[in-house]
Steps between C-alpha positions, in 0.01 A plus 500: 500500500618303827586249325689687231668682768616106665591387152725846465653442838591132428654556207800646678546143692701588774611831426264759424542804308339743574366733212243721430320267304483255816415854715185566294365161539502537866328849445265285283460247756469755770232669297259168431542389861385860637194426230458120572470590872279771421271256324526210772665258239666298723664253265663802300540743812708174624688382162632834518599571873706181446682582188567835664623335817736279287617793319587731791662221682769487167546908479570492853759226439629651207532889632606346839855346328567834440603740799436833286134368455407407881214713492359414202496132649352633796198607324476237300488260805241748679326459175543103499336502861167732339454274243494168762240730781279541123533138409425403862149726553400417132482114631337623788237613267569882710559752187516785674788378713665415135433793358651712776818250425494591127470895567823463725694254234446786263574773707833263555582487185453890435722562806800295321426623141547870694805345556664326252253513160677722241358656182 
């Protein structure tokens, strides 16, 4: 999924649109890295902390060219900076530390969703 999620991202080159389609592969991602934690897979707790990393760091560019979405790039650089504590405890081998990242990153994306998501 991470790397569906990178390939999805990098399609936009530069600019990046972003959908719902590219939203529920970062739910997806989210998802398998909360399980991939949970199950001390490094390698794919890792693959996808980075693509989620990557990914934030583009919404927050892309909401943050926009002054009526400041918030939502807010959140998605809070979001950026969960996904880079996970990647940094899963390659300290500590998953609990990760997996307190990945609860917050969640709960970070909820908070914007409350925000901006609409039906």
């Amino acid at each position: 999924m991470a790397a569906a999620l990178a390939l999805a991202a990098s399609a936009f080159g530069d600019s990046l649109e972003v959908d719902g389609d590219l939203m529920r592969g970062i739910d997806d991602t989210a998802k398998s890295l909360d399980s991939d934690v949970g199950q001390k897979d490094a390698k794919a707790a890792a693959a996808g902390a980075r693509a989620l990393v990557d990914t934030f760091a583009r919404v927050a560019s892309h909401y943050g060219e926009k002054p009526e979405t400041a918030d939502a790039a807010g959140f998605a650089h809070r979001t950026q900076e969960l996904a880079a504590q996970a990647l940094k405890a899963i390659e300290a081998s500590d998953f609990d530390a990760a997996g307190e990242a990945v609860a917050q990153l969640t709960r970070s994306c909820k908070r914007c969703h409350d925000v901006y998501k609409k039906d």
